[in-house]
LUMFIBA-816718 format. One record per atom (N, C-alpha, C, O, CB): y, x, z; residue in one letter. Coordinates in steps of 0.001 Angstrom, whole numbers, plus 500000, padded with zeros to 6 digits. Each point is the difference from the previous one (the first is absolute). Glycine has a CB too. Layout:
BEGIN
YXZA
...
***
This chain:
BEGIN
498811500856500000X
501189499144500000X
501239500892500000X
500021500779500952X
498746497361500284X
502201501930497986X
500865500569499861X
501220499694500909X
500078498824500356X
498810501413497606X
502363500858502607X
500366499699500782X
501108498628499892X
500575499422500922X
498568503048499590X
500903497301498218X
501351498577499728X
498947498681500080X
500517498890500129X
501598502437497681X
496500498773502121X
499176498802500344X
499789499712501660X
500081499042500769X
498675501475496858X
501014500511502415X
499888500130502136X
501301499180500263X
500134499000500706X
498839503975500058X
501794497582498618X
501255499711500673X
500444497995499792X
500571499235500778X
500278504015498534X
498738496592499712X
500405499071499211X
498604498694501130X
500339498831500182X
500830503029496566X
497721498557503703X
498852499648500759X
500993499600501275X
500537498950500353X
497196502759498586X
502242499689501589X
500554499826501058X
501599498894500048X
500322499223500898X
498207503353499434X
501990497638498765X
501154498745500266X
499770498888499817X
500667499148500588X
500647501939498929X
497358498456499342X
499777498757500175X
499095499376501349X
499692498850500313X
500661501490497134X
499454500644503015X
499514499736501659X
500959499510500538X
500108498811500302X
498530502874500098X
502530499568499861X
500611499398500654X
500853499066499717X
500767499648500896X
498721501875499879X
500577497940498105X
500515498683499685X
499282498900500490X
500503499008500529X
500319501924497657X
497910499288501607X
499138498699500375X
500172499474501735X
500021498945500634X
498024502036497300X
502055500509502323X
499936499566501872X
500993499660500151X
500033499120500860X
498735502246500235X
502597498982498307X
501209499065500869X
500123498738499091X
500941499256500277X
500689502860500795X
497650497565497993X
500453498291499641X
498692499408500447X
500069498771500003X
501634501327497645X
497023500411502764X
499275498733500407X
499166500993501255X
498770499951500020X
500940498133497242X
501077502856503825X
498555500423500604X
499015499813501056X
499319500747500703X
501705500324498413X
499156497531500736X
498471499836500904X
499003499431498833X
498792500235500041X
502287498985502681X
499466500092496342X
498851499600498743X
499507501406499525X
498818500307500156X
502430497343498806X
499593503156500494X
499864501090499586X
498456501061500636X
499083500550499390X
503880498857500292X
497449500464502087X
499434500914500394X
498316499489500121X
499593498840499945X
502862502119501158X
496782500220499065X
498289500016500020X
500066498896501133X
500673500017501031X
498276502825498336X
499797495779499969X
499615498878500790X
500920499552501042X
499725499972501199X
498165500739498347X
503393498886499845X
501188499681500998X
500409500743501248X
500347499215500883X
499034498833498352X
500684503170501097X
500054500614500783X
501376499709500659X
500933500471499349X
497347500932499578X
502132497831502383X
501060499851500641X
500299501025500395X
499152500859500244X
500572497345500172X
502307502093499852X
500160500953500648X
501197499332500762X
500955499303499657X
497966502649498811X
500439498760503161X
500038499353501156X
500911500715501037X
499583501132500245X
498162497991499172X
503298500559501210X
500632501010500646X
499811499671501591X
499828498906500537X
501883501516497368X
498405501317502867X
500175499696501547X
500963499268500868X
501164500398500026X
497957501338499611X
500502497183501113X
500904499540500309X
500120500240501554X
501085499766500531X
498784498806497410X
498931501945502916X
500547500506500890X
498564500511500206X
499054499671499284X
503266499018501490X
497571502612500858X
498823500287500578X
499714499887501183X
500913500018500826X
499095501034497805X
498507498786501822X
499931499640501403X
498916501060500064X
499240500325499088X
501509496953501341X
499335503420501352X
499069500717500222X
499053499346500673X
500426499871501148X
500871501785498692X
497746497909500071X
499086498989500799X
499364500454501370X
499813499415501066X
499628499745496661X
500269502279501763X
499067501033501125X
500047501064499479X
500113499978498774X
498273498717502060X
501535502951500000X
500905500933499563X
498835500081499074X
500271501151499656X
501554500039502197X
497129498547497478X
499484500398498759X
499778498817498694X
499377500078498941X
499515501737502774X
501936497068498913X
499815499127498296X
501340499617500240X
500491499481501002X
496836499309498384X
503194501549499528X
501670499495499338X
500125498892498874X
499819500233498804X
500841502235501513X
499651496381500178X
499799498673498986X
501703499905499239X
501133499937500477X
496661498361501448X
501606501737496575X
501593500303499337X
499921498128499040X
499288499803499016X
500847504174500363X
500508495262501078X
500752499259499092X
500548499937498629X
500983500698499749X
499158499290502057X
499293499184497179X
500096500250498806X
500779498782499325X
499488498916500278X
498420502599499901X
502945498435499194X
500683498783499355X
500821499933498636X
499700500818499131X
500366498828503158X
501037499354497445X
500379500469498573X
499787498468499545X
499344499109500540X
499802503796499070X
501750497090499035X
500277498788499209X
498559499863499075X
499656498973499415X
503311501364500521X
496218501068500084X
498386499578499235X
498659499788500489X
498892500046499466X
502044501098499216X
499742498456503229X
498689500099500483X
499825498324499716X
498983499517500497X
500998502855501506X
501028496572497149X
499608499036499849X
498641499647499077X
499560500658499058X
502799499248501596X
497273499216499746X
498110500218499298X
498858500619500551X
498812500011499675X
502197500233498542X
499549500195502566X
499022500870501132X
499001499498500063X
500180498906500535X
501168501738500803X
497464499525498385X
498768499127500334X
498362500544501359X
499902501079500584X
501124498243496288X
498498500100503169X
498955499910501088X
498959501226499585X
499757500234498817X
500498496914501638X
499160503601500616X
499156501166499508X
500058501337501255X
501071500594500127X
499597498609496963X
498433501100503571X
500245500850501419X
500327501499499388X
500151500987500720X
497942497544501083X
501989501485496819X
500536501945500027X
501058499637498304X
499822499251499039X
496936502959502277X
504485498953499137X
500683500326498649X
499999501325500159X
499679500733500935X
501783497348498581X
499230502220498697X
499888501912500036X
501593499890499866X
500925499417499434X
496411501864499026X
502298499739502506X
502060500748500078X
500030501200498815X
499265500983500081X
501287499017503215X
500294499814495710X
500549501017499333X
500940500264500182X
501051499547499548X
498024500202499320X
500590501603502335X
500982500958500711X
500902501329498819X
499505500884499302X
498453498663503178X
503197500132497697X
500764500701499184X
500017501491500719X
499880500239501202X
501529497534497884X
498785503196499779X
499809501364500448X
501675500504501257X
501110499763499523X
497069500813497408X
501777499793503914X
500949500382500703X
501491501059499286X
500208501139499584X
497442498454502170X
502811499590498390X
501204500225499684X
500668499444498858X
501156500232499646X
498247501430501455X
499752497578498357X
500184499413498269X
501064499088500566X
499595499359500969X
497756500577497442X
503725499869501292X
501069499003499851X
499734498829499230X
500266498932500552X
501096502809499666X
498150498226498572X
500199498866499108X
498232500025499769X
499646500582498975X
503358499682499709X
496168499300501967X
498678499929499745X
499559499420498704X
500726499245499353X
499170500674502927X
499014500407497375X
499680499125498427X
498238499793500421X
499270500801500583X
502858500715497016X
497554497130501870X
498409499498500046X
499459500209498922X
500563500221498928X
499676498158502408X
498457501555498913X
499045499474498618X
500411499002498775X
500122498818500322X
498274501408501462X
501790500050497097X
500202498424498965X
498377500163499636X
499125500854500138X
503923499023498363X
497093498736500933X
498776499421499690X
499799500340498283X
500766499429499224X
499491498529502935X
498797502891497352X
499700500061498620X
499633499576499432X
499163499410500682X
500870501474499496X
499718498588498184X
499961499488499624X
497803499623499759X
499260499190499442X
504093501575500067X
496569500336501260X
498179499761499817X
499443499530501327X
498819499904500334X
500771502153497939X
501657497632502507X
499650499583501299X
500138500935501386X
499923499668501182X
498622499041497263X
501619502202501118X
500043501129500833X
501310501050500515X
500840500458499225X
496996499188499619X
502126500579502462X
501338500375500315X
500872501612499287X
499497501118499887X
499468497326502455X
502173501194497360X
500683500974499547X
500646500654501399X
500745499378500757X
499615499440496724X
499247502419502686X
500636500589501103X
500971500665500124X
500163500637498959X
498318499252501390X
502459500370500546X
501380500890499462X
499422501274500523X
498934500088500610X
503412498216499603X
498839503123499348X
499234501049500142X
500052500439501488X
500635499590500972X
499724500999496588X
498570500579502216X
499173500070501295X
501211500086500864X
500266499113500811X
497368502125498502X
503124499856500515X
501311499904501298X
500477498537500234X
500977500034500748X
500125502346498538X
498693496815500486X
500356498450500373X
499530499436500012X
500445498866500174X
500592501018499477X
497425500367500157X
498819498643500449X
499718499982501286X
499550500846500773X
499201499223497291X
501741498320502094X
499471500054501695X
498575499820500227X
499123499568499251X
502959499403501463X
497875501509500637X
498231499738500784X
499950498747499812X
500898499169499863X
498775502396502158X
499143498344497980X
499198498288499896X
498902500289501646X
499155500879500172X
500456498538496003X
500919499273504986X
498692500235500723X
499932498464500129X
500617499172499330X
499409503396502062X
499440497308499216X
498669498699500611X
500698499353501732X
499699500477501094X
497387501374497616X
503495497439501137X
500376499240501550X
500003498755499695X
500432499304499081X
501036502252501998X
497610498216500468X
499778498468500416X
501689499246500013X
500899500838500072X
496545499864501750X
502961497964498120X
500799499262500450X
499509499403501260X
499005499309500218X
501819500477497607X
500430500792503216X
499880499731501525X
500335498713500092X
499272499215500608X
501272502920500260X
500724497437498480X
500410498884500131X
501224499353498658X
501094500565499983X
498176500213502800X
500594498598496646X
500620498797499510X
500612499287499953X
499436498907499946X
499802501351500020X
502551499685500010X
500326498980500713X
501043499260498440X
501188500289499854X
498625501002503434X
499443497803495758X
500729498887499397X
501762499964500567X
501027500584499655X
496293497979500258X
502379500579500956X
501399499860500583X
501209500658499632X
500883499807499164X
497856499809502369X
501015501242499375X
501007501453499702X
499709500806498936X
500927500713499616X
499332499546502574X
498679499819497222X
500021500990498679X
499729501461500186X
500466500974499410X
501194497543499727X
497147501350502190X
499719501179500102X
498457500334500146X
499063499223500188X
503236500865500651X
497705501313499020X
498421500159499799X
500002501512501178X
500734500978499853X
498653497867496826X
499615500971504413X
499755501124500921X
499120500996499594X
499001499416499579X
501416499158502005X
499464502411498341X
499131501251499880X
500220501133500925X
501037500660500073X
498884498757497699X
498649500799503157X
500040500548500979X
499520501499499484X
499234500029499037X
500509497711502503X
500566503168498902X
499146501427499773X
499702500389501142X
500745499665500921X
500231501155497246X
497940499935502089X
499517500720501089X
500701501336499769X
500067500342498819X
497633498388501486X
502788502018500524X
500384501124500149X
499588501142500620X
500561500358501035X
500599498346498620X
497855501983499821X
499021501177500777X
501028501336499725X
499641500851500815X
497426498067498582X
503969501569499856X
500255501084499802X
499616500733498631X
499929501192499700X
500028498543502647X
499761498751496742X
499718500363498695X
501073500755499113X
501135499878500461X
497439498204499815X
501336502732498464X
501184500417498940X
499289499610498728X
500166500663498976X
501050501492502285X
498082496901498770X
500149498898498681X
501174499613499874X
500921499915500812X
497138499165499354X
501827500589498316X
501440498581499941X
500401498925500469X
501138499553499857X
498639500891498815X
499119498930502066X
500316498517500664X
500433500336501653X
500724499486500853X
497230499018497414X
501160502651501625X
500738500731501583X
501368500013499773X
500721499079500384X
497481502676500289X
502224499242498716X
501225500848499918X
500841497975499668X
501005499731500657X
498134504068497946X
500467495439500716X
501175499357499542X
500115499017501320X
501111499519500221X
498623500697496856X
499251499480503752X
500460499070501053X
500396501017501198X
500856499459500699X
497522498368498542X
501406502998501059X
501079501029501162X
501411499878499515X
500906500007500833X
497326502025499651X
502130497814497760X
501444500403499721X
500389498637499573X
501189499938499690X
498710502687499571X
499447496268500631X
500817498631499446X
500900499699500670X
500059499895501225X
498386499181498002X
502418500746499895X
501545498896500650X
500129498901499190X
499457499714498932X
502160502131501778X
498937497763499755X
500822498722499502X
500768500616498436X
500737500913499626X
499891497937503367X
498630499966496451X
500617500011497943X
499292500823499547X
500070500115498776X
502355499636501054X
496644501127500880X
499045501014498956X
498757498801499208X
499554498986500536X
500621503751501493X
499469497829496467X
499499498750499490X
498328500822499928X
499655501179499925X
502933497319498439X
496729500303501697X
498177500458499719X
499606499358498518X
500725499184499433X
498345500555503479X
500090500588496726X
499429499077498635X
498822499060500724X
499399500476500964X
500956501625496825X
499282496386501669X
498934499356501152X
498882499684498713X
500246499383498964X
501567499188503450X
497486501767497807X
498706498847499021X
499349499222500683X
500099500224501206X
499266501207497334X
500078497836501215X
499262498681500842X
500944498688500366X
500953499566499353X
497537502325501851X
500871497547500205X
498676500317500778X
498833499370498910X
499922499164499100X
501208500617503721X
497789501489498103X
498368499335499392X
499575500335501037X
500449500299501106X
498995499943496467X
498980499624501627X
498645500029501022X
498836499423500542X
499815498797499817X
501560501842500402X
497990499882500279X
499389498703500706X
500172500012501312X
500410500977500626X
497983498806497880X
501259498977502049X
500468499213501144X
498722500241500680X
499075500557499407X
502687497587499675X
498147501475502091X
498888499924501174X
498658498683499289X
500294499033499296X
502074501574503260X
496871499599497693X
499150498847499794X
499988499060500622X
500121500436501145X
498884500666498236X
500910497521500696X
499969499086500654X
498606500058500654X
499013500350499353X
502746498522499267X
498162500633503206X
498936500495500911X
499725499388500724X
500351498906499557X
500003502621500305X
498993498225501545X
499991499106501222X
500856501577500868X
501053500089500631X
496049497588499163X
501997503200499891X
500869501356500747X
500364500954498899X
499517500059498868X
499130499957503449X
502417500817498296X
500877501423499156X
499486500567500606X
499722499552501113X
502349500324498189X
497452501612500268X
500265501389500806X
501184500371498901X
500089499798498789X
497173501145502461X
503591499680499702X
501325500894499352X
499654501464500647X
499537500203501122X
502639497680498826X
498082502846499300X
499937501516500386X
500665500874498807X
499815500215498803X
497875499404502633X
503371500831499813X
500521500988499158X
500893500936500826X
500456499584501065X
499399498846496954X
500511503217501409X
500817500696500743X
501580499784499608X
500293499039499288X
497670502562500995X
502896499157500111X
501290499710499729X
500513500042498959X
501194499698500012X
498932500774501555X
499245499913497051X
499987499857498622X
499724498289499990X
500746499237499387X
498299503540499834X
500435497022501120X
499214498499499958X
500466498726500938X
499784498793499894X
498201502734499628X
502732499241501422X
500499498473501036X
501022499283499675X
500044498834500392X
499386502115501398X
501447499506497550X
501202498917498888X
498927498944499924X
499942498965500663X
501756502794497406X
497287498766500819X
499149499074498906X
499584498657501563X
499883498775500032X
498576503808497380X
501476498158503299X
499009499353500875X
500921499198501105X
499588498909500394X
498422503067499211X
503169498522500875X
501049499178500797X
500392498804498833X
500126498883500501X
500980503389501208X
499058497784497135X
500291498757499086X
498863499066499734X
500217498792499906X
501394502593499001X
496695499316500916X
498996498732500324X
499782499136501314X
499788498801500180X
499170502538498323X
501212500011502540X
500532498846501427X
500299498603499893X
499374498986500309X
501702502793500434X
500317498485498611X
501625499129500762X
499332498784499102X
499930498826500365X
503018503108499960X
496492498699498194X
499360499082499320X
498925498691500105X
499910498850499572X
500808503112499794X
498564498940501452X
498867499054500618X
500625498682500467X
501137499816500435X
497475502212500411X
500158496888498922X
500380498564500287X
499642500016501427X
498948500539500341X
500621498244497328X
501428500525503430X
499708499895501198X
497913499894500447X
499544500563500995X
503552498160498887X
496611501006499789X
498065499620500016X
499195501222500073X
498977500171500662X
501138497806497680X
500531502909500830X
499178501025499553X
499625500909500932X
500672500370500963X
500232499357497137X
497636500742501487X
499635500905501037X
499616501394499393X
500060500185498784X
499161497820502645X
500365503023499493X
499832501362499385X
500279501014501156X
500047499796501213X
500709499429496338X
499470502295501501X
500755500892500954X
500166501007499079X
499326500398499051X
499810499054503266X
502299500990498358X
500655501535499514X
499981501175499777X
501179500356499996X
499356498796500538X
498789501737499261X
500257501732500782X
500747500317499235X
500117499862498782X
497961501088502134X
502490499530499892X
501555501541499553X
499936500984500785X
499961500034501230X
501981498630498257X
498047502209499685X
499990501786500100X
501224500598500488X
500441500546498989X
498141499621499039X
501912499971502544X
501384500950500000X
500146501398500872X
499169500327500847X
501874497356498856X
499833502898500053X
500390500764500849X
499585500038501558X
499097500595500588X
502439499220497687X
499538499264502181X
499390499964501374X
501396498361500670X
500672499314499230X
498129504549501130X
501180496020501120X
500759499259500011X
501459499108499190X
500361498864499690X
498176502457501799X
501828499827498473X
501821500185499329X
499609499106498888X
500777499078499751X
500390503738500673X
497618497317498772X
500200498885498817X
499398499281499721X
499303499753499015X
501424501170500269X
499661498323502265X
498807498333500082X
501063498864499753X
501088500127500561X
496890500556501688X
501852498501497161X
500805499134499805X
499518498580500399X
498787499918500189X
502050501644498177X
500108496966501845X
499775498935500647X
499967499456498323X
500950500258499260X
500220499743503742X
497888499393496617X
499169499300498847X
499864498843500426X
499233499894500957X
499553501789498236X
501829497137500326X
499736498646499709X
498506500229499467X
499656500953499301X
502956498096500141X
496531499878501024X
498645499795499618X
499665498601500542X
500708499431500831X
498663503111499181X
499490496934499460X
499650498861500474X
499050500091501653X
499463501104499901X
500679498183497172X
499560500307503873X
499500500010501296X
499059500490499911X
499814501008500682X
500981497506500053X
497992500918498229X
498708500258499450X
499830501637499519X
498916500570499874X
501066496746499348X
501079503163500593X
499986501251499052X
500204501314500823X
501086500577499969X
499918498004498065X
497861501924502762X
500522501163500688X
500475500863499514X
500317499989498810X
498572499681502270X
501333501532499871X
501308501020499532X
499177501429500704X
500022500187501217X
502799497879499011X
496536502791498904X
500042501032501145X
500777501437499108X
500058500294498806X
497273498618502788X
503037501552499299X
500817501249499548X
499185501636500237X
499523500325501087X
502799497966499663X
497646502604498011X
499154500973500304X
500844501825499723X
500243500633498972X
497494497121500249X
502406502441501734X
500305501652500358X
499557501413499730X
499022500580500471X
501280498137500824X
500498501677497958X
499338501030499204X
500629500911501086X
499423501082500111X
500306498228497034X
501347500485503696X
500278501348501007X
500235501104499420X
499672500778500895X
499021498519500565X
501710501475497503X
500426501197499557X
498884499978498843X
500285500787499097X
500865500501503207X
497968498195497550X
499438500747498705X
500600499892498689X
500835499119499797X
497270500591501262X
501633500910498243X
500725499565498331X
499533498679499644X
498960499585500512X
500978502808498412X
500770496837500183X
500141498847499709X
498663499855498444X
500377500228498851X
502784499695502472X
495711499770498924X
498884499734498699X
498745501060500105X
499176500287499131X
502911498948499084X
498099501495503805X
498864500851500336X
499080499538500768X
498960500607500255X
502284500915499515X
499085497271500699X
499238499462500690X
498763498884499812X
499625499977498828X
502355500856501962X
497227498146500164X
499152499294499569X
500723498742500770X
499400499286500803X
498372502450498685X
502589498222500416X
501010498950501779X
499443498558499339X
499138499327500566X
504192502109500274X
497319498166497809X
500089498815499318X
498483499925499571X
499385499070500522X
503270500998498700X
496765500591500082X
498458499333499427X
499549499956500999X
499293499016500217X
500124501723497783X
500749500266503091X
498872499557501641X
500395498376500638X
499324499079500459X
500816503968500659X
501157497152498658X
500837498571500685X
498921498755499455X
499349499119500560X
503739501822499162X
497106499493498929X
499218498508498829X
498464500105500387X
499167499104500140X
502491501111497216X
498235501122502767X
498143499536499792X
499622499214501524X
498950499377500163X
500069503265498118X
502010497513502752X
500133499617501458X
499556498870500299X
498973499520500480X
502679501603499700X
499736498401499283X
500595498496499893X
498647498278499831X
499096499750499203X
503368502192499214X
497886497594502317X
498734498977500246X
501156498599499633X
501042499556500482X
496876501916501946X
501199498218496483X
500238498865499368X
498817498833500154X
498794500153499810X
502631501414498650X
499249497276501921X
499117498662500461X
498998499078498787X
500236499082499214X
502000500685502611X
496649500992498512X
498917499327499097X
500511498720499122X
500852499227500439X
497417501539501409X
501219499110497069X
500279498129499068X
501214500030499739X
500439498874499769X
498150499399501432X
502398502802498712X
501133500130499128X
500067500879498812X
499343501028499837X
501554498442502073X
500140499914497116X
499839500666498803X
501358500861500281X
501056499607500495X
497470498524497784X
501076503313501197X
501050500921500408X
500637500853498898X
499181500521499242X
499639499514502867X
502526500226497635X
500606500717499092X
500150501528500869X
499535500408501064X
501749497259497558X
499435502803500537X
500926500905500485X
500409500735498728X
499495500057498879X
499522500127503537X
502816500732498519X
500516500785499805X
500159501491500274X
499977500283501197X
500365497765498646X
499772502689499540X
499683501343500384X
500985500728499387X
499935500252498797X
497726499495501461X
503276500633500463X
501155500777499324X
500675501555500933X
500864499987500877X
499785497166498043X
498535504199500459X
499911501228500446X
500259501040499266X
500482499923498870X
498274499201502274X
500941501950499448X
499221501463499038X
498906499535499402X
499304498985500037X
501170502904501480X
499550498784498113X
498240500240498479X
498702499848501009X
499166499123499771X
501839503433498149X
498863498309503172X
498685499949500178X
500058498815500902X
499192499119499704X
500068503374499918X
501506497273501412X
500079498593501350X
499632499030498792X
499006499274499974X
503359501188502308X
498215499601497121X
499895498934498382X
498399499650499348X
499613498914499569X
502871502489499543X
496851499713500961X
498977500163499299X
498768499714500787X
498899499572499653X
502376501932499024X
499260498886502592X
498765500056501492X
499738498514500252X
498879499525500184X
502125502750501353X
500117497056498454X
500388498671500299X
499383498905499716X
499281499208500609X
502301501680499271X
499020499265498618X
499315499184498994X
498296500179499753X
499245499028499997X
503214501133498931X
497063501307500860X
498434500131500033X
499602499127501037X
499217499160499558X
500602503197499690X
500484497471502330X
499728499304500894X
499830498803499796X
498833499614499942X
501980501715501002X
499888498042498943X
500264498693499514X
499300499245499016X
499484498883500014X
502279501887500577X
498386500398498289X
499124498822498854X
498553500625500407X
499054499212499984X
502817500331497426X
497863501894502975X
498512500364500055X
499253499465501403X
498801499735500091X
501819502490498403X
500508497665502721X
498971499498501085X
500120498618500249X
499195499085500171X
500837502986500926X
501296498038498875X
500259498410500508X
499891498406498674X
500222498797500133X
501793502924501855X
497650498924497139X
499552499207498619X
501017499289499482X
499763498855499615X
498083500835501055X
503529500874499218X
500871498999499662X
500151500212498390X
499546501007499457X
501697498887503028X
499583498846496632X
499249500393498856X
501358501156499582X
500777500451500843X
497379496903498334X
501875502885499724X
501294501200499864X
500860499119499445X
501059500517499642X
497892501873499870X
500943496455500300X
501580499075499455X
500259499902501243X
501206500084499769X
498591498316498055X
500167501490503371X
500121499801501441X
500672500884500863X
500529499674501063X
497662499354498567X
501769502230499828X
500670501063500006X
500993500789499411X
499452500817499260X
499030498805501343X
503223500548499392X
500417500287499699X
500321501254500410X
500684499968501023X
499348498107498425X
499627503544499954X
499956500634500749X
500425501522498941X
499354500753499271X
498910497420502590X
503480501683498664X
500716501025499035X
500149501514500691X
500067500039501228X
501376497838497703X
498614503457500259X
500527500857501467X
501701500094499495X
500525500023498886X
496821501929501905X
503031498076500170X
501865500354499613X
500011501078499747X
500701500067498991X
500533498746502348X
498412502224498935X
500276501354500331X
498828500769500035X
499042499309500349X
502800500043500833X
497732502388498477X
498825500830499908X
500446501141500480X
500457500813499196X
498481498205499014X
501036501247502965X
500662501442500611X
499842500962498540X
499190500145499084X
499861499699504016X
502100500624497279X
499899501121499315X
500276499779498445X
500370500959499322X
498043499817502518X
501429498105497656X
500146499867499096X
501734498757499243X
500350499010500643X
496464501979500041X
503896499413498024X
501104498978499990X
499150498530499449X
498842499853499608X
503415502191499783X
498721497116500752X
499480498695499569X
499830500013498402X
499266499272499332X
501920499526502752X
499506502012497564X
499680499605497833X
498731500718500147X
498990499494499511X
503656500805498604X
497276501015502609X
498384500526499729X
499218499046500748X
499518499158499242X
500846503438500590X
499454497298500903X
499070498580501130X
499642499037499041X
498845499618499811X
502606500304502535X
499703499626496955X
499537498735499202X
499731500219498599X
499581499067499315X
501706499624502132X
499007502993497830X
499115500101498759X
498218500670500153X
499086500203499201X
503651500189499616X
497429499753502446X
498459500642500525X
499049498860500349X
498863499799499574X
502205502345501565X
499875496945499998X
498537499500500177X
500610498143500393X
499617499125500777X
498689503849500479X
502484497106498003X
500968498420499851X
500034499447501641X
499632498920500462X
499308500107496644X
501550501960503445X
500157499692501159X
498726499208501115X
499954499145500884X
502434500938497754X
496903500642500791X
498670499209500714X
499592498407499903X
499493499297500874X
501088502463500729X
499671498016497519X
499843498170500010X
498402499576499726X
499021500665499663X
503648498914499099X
497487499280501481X
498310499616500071X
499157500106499024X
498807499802500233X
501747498819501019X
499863501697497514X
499182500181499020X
499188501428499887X
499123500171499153X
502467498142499870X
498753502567501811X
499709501644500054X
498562500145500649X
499790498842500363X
502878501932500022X
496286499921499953X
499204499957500263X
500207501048501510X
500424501148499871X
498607497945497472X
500615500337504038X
500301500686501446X
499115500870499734X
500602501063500155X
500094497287501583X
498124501915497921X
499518500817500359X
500520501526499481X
499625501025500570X
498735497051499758X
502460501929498630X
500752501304499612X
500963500487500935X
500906499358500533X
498859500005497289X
499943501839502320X
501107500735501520X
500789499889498798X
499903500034498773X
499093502029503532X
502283497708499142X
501420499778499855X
500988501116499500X
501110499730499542X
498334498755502197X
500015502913498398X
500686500906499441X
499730500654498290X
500731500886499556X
499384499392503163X
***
């Protein structure tokens, strides 16, 4: 391509994005600005998301943030090509793409919550919720997903990658419902008071200093856990790779549940970023076979 065609490319880009760019951009991609932050507990920081395009917002427990590169002033998204597929801007200005649950929802006001856990990461979703302010803009895709299965009981389990997902199926639950929780965390400092239904216990699990995806805390929790004969049981499972993998083997291999019954994603793979996590091993989802080690 010669350099007066590039050029001539590139302006009809940017023509397209300022006369139509949310049609324009890859699968309607909203872009969403900070409207304020809350520290919840000194390790999850819930940042507020809003804007004249979060109208349409629709139903779905995870969107992807397309995090703009730091320091970019005038950010630019994906357009949508003409074979279906996203046109990306260049690498110095393509933002990160990651994976977060929606904490909360609120129609009303026109806002959408997204919580991050904060371990001391220097990813991009780290680095951008330690530095968000107010008017900095994100790119949003979604929401999708799948939802919890319908049950007589839930098991929920998940570490602090995973308790957003899991404080929003709570609040969700219909007063009736029965089940129970585990959450992984740190240690006290990031226990939080969770709306849940009466039926729906709560237990909280302490890693006390160890690294966060070294432990067995959560699959021991699940394989534990005593569920009341003549109920039909779902669950959620939202972790690291292996709590993820231990979990779920449990479940569908001892406890016979069928695998539509199980929703059972990992958020996160020590050691590893989320684009590699999810071109390696699609983030562990149920279609993968447990018995393959996780590394």
């Amino acid at each position: 391509m010669s350099v007066e065609t590039r050029a001539e490319v590139t302006a009809g880009i940017g023509a397209l994005m300022t006369a139509e760019p949310r049609a324009a951009r890859y699968r309607g991609i909203r872009v969403l600005e900070v409207l304020r932050t809350e520290q919840i507990t000194p390790r999850l920081r819930r940042i507020i998301l809003g804007g004249a395009e979060i109208e349409g917002f629709g139903a779905g427990p995870n969107i992807k943030l397309l995090i703009p590169p730091e320091g970019v002033r005038h950010p630019e998204w994906p357009l949508a090509g003409a074979d279906g597929r996203a046109i990306w801007p260049a690498d110095d200005l393509r933002p990160a793409v990651r994976t977060f649950s929606v904490r909360r929802f609120d129609p009303l006001r026109g806002e959408v919550a997204v919580d991050f856990a904060c371990h001391g990461g220097h990813g991009p979703a780290a680095r951008f919720a330690a530095r968000a302010r107010p008017g900095d803009v994100v790119g949003v895709g979604g929401p999708g997903g799948r939802t919890l299965p319908p049950a007589d009981f839930h098991i929920l389990a998940g570490d602090h990658c995973g308790l957003p997902s899991i404080a929003a199926i709570l609040e969700g639950l219909p007063p009736h419902a029965r089940g129970a929780a585990l959450l992984e965390v740190e240690d006290e400092a990031d226990v939080l008071s969770l709306d849940r239904p009466a039926g729906v216990g709560l237990t909280w699990l302490y890693r006390h200093g160890a690294p966060a995806g070294t432990t067995t805390l959560l699959a021991d929790a699940v394989r534990a856990l005593a569920v009341p004969d003549g109920l039909a049981v779902s669950a959620w499972i939202a972790a690291e790779s292996a709590a993820v993998r231990a979990a779920r083997a449990h479940l569908v291999r001892e406890r016979g549940l069928e695998r539509t019954a199980v929703v059972a994603i990992g958020y996160w793979k020590r050691g590893v970023s989320e684009p590699d996590y999810d071109a390696a091993d699609r983030h562990d989802r149920d279609d993968r076979d447990d018995d393959q080690p996780a590394g």
